[in-house]
N, C-alpha and C positions, 0 to 999 in steps of 0.2 A: 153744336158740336160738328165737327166736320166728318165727312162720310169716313176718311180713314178711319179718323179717331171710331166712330160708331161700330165698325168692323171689328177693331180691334177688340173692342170691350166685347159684342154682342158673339161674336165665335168663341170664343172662351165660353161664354155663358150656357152658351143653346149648347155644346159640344161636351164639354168636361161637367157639367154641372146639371141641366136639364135633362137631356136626351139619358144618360144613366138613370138619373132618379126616376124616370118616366119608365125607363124600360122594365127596370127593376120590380117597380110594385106591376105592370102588365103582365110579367112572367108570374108572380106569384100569388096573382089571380088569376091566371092558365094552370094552376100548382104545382110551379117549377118549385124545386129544392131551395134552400135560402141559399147555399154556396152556387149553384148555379145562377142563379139569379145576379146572385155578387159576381159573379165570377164575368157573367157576359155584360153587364152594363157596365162593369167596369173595366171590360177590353174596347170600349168605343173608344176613350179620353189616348189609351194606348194606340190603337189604329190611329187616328187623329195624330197622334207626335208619329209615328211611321210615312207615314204621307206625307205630313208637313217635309221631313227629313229627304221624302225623293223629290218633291216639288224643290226643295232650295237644293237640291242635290251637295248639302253638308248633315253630316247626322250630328247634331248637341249633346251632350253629355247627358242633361236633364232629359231629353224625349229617352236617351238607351234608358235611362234609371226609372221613367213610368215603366217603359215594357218589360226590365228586369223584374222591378218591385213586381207587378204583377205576376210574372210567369212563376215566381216563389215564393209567392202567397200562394197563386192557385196551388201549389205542387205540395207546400204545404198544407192547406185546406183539406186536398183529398187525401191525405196522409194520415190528419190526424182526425180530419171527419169534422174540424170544428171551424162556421163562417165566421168566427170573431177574428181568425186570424186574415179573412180578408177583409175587414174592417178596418184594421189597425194600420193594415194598407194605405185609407185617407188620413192617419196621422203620421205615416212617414214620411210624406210626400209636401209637406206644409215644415216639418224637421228640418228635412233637407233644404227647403228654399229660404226657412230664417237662417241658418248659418251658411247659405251661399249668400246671402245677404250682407248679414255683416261680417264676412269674411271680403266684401267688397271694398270695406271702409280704407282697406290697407292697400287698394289699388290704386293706379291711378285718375279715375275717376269714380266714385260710390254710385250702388245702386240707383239714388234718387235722380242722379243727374244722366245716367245710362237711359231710365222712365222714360226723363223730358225729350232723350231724342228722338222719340217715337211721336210726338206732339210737334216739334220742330222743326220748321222747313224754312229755306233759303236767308235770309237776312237775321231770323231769331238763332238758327245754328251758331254764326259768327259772333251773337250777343251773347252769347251765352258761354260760348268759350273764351272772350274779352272775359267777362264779368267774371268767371271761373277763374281767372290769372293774376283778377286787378282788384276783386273784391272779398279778401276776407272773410266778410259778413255772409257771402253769397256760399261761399264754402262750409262755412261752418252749420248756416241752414240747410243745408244738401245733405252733409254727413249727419243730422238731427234728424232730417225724416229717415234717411236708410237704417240707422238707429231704430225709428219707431217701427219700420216695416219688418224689418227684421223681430224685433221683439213682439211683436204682435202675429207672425208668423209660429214663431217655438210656445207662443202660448194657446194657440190653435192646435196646433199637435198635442201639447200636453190635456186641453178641451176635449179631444176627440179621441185620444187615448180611454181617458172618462168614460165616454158615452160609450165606446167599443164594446169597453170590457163590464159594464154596467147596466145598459137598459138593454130590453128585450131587443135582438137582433132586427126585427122588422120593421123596427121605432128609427132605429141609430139613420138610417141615409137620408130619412127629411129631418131629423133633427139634427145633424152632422150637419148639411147642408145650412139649414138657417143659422146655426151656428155659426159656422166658415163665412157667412154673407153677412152677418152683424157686425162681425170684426171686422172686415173687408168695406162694410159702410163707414163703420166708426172712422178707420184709418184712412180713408178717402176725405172724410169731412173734415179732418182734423188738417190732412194736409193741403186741401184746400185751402183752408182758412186762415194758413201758416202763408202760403202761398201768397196769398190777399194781403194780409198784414206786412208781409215782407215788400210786395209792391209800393204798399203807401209810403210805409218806411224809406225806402230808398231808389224807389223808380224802375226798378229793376222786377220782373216775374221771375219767380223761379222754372219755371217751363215754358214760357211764350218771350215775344218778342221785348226786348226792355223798351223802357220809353225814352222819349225825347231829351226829357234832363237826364237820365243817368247814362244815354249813348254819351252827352256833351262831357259830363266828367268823367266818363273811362278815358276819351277824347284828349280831356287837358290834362290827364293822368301824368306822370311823370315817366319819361320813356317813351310817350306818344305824341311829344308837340312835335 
């Protein structure tokens, strides 16, 4: 895996998903409050989208919406005195990116293939936008995984809805978490492997550079002699 790529996975991971659940159970074996506890390891993943926002100095819709969801859960929370409603926090936040997902489907490029650009540099970008234009098969697999991420998105929030409102408060962040990451494996490996197949199939990666025979028939494509 290349260093970007490593980055990209491994900040998400330690930031939004480790460094909370780590804080969390440390505070409340100092014996911080459970909303307290929720409340401050889950303003790191918010810090985090706030920075990122002045480092690219553009603010994303999605970072305002961690720090909103948050500040109205906290304000909630101490309102009604109850930490489920910062829980339920980690299933809105998984709601929201299945239906910005497939609400991608109707752009004009889907989720899946937005992914790849973050994998793609120099020569595989240009195959990939060939193959996007001139292959069909390549389209329809792309809108197939944004399809699966998406749906496996809204059934992680409805997962974690579950667990909110159901197990003992102090259980829900490591089992939220392994939960959120099995899905998140499953749909990694599935797309992989879609990925692989569709390679062999017809020359072409859905995220990496195509290969040799299917540059030569985008090539003798019709509109490219």
């Amino acid at each position: 895996m290349e260093p970007r790529s490593k980055r990209a996975l491994l900040v998400p991971l330690t930031i939004d998903i480790a460094l909370p659940l780590a804080l969390y159970y440390v505070m409340r074996a100092q014996g911080a409050a459970q909303w307290q506890a929720l409340l401050i390891s889950g303003a790191v993943p918010a810090a985090h989208a706030l920075g990122t926002a002045v480092v690219r100095r553009r603010v994303e819709f999605f970072d305002l919406f961690v720090v909103g969801l948050l500040a109205l859960s906290a304000a909630t929370s101490l309102i009604s005195g109850n930490p489920r409603v910062l829980l339920l926090k980690d299933a809105a936040l998984p709601a929201l990116l299945g239906i910005w997902i497939l609400a991608t489907l109707s752009t004009a490029r889907p989720f899946a293939f937005r992914l790849g650009e973050r994998l793609r540099t120099g020569a595989a970008a240009a195959d990939a936008e060939r193959a996007w234009h001139e292959m069909p098969a390549y389209r329809t697999a792309l809108r197939g995984l944004t399809t699966l991420w998406g749906c496996v998105q809204l059934l992680d929030a409805a997962l974690s809805t579950v667990l909110a409102l159901t197990l003992p408060v102090d259980v829900v962040p490591l089992i939220g978490r392994i939960e959120s990451l099995t899905l998140l494996g499953l749909v990694v490996v599935a797309t992989v492997r879609r990925s692989r197949r569709f390679r062999s199939a017809h020359g072409q990666g859905l995220f990496g550079t195509a290969g040799s025979a299917s540059r030569e028939r985008l090539e003798k494509a019709p509109g490219n002699a």
